[in-house]
N, C-alpha and C positions, 0 to 999 in steps of 0.2 A: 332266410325264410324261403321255401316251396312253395309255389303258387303252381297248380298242376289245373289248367282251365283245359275240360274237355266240352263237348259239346252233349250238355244235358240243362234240362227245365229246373229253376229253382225255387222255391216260395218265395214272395217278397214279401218280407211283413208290414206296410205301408200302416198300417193303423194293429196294433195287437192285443189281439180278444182272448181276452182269458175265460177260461170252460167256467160252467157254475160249480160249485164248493173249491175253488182256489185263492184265495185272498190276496191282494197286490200285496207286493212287496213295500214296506214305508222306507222312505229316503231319508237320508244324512245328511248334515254339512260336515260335519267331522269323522275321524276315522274309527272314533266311539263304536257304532254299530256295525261297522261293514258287514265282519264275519255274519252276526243276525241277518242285516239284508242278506247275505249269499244262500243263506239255510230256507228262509221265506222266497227268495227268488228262483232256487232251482225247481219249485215246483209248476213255475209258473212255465219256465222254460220249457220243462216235461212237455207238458198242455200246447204248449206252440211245436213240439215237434222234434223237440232238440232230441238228440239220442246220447249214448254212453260217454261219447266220446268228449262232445260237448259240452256235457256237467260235468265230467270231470276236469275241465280247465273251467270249468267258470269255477269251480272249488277249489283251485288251486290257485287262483287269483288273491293278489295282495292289494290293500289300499296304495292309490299311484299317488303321492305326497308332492311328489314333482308334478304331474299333469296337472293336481288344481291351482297348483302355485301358477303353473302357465295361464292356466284357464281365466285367471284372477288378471294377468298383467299383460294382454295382451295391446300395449299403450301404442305401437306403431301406427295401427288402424286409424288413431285418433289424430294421429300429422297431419298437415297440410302437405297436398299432391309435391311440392317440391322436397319438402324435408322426406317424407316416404320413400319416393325413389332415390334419393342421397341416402337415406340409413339402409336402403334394402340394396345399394350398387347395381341402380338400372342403367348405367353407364358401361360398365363392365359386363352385364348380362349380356348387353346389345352386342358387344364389338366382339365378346366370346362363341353369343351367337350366332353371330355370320360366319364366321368361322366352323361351327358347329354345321352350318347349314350346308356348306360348299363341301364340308369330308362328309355329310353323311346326304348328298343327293339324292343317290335311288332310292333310301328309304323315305324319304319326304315327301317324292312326286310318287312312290307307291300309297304311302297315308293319303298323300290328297287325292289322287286318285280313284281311291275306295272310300271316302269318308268326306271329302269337299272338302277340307281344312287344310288350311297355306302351313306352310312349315314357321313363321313369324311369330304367333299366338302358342303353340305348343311348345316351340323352342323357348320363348316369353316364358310360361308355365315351369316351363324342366328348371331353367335355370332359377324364376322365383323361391320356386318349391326346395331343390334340395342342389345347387348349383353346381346342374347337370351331373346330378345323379352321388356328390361327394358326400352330402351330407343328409344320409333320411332317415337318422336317428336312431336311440340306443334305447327305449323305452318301450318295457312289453307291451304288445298291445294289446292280449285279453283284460290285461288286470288295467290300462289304460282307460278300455271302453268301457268295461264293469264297474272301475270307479264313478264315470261320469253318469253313468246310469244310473250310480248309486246318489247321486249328488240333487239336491233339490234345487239345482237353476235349472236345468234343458233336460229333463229326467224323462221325458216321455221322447223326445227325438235324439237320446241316444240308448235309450230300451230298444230303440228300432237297429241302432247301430249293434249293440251288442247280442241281439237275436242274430242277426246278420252276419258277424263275427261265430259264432256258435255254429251255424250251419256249416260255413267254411273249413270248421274245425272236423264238424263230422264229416263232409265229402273229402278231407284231405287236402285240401285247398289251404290250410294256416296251421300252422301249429301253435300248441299252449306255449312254446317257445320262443315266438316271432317277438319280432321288434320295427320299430317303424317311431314315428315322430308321436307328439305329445298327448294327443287326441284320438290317438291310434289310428293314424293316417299310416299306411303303406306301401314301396316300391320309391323308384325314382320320381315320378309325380305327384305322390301320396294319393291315393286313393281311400278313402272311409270304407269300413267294409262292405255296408249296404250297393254302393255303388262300383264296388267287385262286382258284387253281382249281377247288379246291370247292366254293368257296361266292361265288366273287363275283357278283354280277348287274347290271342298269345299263349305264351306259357308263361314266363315271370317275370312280374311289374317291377323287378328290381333291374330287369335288362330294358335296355333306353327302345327295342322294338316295340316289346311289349306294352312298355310304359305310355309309349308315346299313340300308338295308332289305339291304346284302351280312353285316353282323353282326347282324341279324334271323334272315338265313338262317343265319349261324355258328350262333346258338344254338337254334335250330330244330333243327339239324342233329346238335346235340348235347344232343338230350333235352329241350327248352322243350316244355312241355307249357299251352296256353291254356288261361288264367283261374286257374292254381295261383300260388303264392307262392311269390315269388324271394328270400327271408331264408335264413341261415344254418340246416339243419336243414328248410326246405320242399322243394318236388319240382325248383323250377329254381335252385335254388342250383350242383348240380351243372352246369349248362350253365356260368355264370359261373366255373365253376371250371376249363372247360374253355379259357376265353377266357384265362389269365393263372394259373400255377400258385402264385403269393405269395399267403399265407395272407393278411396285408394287404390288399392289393391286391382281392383278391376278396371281402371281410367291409366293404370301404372301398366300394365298387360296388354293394354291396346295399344299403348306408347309405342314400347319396348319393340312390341311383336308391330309395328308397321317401321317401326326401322330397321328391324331386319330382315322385313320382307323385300324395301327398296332397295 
């Protein structure tokens, strides 16, 4: 996938108003109506701004059968902090990531640098996510996020994702092609595509520069304050909180990332 991040303004659609005589789109649990939502939905898309290029991958989008299956069984989150980092190899992240840390130096003290974030947390992050960069998945992501848009659990925050997605498509930033992880996360750190837009920087999330100093900026973004401490209970714990809501998952990250910062 192409991620061509130049420097220009983009809408965020944080809440999405549809024009009057447009009717929402009705959601699914099954793969019954997709096609319908897609015919109902592109008008709405219209109305927010989407252009040619955009509806035509949102219509060329297929039910993701895999993504709600994950959606549905996401049971790691619900372990206890020791069995989490046991099933996830936060053992191996750590000792890979110190090693990650030591060959890729100048880029780490240039991220923290410009961004206040230790190389410990984001290295933690790369290798959570796709370990360091091997695995970020083989599922389209328009038809990923369209799916879940279509889906009546999280239908309204990921309408925002797949606006978001849409835009990208029109500035040439994503193709109807791409592929990324289940949710239609992005790049070596996975990024959602709303939050491309916020925070991506670089040229492409699939190269560990890019990927790495655009979740610099994530947590900059939300509240990283340079030189405090990133533990459970310190001032940047809440950024990491902000990156991944599983109490796990973010207690597993702050682990990770202060042992490989020591």
């Amino acid at each position: 996938m192409a991620f061509k991040f130049r420097h220009f303004v983009c809408t965020i659609f944080g809440t999405f108003l549809i024009t009057s005589g447009v009717q929402a789109a009705q959601c699914g649990s099954t793969a019954a109506n997709f096609e319908r939502w897609k015919v109902e939905f592109s008008p709405e898309a219209k109305a927010g701004g989407i252009k040619a290029k955009g509806l035509a991958a949102l219509a060329g989008t297929s039910y993701a059968t895999a993504t709600i299956y994950a959606d549905r069984h996401q049971k790691s989150f619900h372990l206890s902090l020791p069995a989490f980092m046991a099933k996830r190899g936060a053992s191996v992240i750590a000792s890979r990531g110190r090693s990650m840390k030591a060959a890729n130096a100048a880029l780490f003290a240039s991220i923290e640098a410009k961004y206040g974030v230790p190389a410990g947390p984001l290295i933690a992050i790369w290798g959570m996510e796709t370990a360091f960069g091997a695995l970020s998945g083989n599922q389209n992501t328009i038809s990923a996020v369209a799916t879940l848009a279509y889906d009546c659990r999280r239908t309204d925050y990921f309408t925002d994702q797949l606006m978001a997605a849409l835009q990208l498509i029109d500035k040439g930033m994503l193709s109807a092609s791409s592929v990324g992880a289940m949710h239609g996360e992005v790049g070596q750190t996975q990024f959602l595509p709303k939050n491309i837009l916020l925070f991506g920087v670089g040229g492409n999330l699939n190269e560990k520069a890019s990927a790495l100093a655009s979740t610099a900026n994530f947590l900059r973004g939300h509240g990283w304050v340079r030189g405090k401490g990133y533990q459970p209970g310190e001032v940047n714990f809440g950024a990491i909180q902000g990156w991944n809501a599983a109490s796990v998952y973010e207690q597993a990250i702050a682990i990770i990332g202060k042992q490989i910062d020591d």
